[in-house]
C-alpha positions in Angstrom: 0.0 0.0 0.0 0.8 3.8 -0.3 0.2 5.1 2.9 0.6 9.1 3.8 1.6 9.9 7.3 0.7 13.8 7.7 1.4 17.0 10.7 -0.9 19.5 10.5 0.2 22.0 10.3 0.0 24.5 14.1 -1.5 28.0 14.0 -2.7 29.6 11.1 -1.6 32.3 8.3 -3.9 35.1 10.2 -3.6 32.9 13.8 -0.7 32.1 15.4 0.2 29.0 17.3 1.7 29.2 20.5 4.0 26.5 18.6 5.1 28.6 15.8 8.5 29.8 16.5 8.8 32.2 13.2 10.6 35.1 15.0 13.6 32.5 15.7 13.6 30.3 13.2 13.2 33.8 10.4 16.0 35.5 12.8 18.3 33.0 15.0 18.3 29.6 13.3 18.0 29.6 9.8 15.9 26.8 10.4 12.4 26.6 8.9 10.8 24.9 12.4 11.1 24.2 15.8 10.8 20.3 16.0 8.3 17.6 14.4 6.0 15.0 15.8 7.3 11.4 17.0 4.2 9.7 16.1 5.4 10.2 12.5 8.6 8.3 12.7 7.3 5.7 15.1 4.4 4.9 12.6 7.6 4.8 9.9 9.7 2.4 12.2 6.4 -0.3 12.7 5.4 -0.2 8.5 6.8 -3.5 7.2 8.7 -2.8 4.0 6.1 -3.8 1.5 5.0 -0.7 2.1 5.4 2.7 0.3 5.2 5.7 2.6 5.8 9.4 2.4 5.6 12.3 5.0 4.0 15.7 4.5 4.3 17.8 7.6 2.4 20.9 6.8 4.5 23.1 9.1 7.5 22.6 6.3 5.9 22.3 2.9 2.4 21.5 1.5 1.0 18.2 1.2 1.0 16.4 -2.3 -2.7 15.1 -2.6 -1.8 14.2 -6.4 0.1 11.5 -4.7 -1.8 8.4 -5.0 -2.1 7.2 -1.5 -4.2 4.1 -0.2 -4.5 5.1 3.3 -3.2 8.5 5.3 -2.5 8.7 9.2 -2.9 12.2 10.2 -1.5 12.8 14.2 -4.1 15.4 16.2 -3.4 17.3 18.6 -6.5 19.8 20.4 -5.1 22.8 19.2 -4.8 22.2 15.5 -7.7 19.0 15.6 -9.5 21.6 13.1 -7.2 21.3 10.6 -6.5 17.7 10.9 -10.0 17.2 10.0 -9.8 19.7 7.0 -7.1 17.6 6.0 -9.0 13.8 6.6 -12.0 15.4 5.0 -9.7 16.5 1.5 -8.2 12.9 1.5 -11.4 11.2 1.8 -12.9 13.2 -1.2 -9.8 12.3 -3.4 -11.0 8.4 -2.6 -8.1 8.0 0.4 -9.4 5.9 3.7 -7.9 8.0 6.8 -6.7 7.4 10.1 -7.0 10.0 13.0 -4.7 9.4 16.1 -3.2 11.3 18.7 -3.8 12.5 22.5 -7.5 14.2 21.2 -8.6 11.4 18.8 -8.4 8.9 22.0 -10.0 11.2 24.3 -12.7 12.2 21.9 -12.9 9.6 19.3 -16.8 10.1 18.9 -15.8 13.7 17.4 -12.9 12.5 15.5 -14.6 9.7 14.1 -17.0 12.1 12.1 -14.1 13.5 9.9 -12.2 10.3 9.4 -12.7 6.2 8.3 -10.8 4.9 11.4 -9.5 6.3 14.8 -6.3 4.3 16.8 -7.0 5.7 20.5 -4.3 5.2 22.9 -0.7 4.4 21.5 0.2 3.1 18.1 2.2 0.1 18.6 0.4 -2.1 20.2 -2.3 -1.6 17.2 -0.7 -0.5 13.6 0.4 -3.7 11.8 -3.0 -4.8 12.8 -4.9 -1.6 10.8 -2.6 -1.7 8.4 -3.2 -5.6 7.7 -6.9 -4.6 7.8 -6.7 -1.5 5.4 -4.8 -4.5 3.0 -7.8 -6.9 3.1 -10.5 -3.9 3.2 -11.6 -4.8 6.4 -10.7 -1.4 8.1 -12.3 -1.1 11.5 -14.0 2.3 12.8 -11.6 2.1 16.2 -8.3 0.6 17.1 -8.3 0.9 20.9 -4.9 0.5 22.4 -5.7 -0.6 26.1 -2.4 -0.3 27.9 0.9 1.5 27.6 3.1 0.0 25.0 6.3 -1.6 26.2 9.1 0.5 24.1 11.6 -1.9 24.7 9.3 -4.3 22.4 9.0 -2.2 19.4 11.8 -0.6 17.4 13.1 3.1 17.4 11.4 5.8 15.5 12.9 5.8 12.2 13.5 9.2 11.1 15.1 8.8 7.7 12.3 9.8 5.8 12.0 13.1 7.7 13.3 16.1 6.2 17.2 16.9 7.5 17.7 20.5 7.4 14.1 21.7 8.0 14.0 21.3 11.8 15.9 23.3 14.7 15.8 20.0 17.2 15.6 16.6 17.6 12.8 15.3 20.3 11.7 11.8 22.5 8.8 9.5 23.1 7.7 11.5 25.7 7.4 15.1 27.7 9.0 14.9 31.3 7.1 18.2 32.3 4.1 18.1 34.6 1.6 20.6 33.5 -1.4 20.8 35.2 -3.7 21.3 32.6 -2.1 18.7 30.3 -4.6 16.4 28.1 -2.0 13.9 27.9 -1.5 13.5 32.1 -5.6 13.4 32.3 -5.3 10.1 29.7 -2.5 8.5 31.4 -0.9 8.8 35.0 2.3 10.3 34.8 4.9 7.5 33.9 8.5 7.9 32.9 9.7 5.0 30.5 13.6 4.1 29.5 15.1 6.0 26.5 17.9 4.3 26.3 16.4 2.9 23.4 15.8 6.0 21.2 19.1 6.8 21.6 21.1 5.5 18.6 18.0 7.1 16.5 18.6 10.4 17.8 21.1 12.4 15.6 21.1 16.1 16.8 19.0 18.1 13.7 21.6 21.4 13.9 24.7 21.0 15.2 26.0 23.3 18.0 28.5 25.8 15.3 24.5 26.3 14.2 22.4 27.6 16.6 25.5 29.3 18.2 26.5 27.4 20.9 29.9 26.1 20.1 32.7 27.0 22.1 35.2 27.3 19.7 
């Protein structure tokens, strides 16, 4: 199968993101943005390679619908769930079956499953090869429910090398070790810190230091 794997993009032309970083990528970085989303790479790394993929994160470049996909995973997050559906909605009407996943899909998969053929709620791995399998034999289900945290040690490392390599500032992890309050993600799941010792190896720094300024030589 072809399969797209999509990042909306955050924020706006007229409206802002609190995630768009244009001042310093424009003025400090030469950089075109901040970081990307690991659900991309991690859906990458758990495709068998029968499979054709490609990535469109919106943030970086516009996404090719002329390309003949089978199937598109589109990541949400709350504050750009709008889009996400704008997006689902376009691939649908070119004939493409969609997959919505993400923190808001799982905690409001009744919403996202009006915009969309299929939502995975909770985390990928334990679920993917089975949707995929499914999307092959046209036997897509509405929901994938992933019941339990997945045990990274289990899976392999998010594989990057399909994302771009000089269009973001940073490299990132499975997971955010800050505790905010108001957090969608802590009101899912109970805090938990996993090992990543794993990721390491597939975690190449995006600029180097002479970059961004902060070499010492």
């Amino acid at each position: 199968m072809k399969i797209a794997l999509v990042i909306p993009m955050n924020g706006s032309k007229t409206e802002k993101s609190f995630y768009d970083y244009g001042f310093y990528r424009k003025f400090l970085f030469s950089k075109k943005y901040i970081s990307y989303l690991l659900a991309i790479p991690t859906l990458v790394s758990l495709t068998k390679g029968h499979h054709e993929i490609r990535i469109f994160d919106e943030n970086i470049e516009k996404i090719d619908y002329s390309w003949k996909a089978d199937i598109a995973g589109i990541t949400v997050r709350t504050m750009f769930a709008t889009r996400a559906y704008t997006i689902s909605e376009t691939y649908r009407k070119h004939g493409v079956k969609t997959v919505l996943g993400g923190i808001h899909p799982s905690m409001s998969p009744e919403e996202a499953l009006q915009y969309c053929d299929t939502v995975v709620i909770g985390e990928a791995e334990e679920v993917w090869q089975r949707l995929l399998q499914d999307a092959e034999n046209d036997s897509l289900q509405r929901v994938y429910n992933a019941d339990r945290l997945a045990n990274l040690a289990s899976f392999p490392i998010a594989n990057r090398s399909l994302l771009s390599k000089h269009s973001y500032l940073s490299d990132i992890i499975h997971h955010c070790f800050r505790n905010i309050v108001i957090c969608p993600i802590l009101s899912k799941h109970p805090r938990v810190v996993r090992s990543i010792v794993n990721f390491a190896p597939s975690m190449p720094l995006m600029a180097s230091e002479s970059e961004v300024g902060l070499s010492n030589k």
